[in-house]
C-alpha positions in Angstrom: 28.4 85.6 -17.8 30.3 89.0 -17.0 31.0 89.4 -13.7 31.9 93.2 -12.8 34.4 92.9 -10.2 36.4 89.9 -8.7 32.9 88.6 -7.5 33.1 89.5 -3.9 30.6 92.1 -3.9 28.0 91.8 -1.9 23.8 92.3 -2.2 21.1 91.2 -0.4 18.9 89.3 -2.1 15.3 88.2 -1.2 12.7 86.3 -2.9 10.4 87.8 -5.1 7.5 86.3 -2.8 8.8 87.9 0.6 8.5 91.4 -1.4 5.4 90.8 -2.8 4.2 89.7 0.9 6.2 93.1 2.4 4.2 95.2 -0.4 0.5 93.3 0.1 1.3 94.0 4.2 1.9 97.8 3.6 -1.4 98.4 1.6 -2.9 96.2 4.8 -1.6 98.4 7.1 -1.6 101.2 5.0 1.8 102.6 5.5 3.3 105.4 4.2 7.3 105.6 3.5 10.4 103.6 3.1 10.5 99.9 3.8 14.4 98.2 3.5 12.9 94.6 2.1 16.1 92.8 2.6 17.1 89.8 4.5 20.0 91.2 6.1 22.6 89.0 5.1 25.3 89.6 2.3 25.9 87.1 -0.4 28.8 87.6 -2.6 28.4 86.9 -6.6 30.8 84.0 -6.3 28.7 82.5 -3.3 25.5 82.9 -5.5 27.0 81.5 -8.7 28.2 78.6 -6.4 24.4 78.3 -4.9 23.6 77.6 -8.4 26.6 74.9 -9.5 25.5 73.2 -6.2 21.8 73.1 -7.6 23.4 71.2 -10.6 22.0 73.6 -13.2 23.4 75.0 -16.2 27.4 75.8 -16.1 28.3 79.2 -17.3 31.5 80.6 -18.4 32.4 83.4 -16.2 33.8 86.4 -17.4 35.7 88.5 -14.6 35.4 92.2 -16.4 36.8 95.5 -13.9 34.3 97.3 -11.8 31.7 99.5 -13.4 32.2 103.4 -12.4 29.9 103.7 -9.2 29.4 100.2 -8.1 29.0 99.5 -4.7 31.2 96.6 -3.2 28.9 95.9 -0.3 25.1 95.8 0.6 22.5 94.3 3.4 19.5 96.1 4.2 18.3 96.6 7.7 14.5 95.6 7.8 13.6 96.4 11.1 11.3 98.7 10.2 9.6 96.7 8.4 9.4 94.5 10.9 8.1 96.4 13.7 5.7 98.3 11.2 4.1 95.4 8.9 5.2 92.9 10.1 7.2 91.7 7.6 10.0 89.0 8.0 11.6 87.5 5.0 10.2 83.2 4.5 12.5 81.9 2.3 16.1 81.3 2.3 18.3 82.3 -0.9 18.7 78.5 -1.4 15.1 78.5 -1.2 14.6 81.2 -3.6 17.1 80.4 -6.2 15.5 76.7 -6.3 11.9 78.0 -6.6 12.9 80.7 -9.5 14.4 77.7 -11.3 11.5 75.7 -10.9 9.1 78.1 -12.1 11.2 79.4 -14.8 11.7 75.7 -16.2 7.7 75.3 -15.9 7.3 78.6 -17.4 9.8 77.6 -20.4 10.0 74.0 -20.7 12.2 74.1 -23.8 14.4 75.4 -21.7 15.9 74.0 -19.0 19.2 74.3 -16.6 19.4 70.8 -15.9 
């Protein structure tokens, strides 16, 4: 796996179920304009690919490659406004998140598996 950087970089990842819930809320309330569907919290790369090891699933060989031209080193989204407008909270957890995607990616491919 390339990692582009030393790994410390930062998103802010949210389950694909708390988006889907944001985007289902906005065409309930139908709102117009930008929603920030984030949890507010930075995870780095190396804290993610740790959340995975901890999981006990597949080990992958990590390649540390320079930064990309234009990457951004940090990001957490404010999501107040999609609070106080739909709202919107983020359910699960990035622990939560990553063990659900595994789950339903093993179910999905059964041939393969991370474990």
């Amino acid at each position: 796996m390339n990692i582009y950087g030393d790994g410390h970089q930062t998103r802010d990842f949210v389950y694909v179920k708390d988006v889907v819930m944001a985007n289902l809320l906005a065409i309930e309330h139908n709102s117009v304009g930008t929603f920030n569907i984030g949890s507010g919290k930075e995870t780095s790369v190396n804290e993610l690919i740790k959340k995975l090891a901890d999981l006990k699933y597949k080990h992958v060989t990590l390649n540390y490659c320079p930064m990309r031209s234009g990457d951004i080193v940090r990001s957490s989204l404010n999501a107040s406004r999609a609070h106080e407008r739909l709202k919107w909270r983020p359910v699960y957890t990035i622990d939560e998140g990553l063990h659900r995607t595994i789950q339903q990616y093993n179910a999905a491919k059964p041939i393969v598996n991370f474990v």
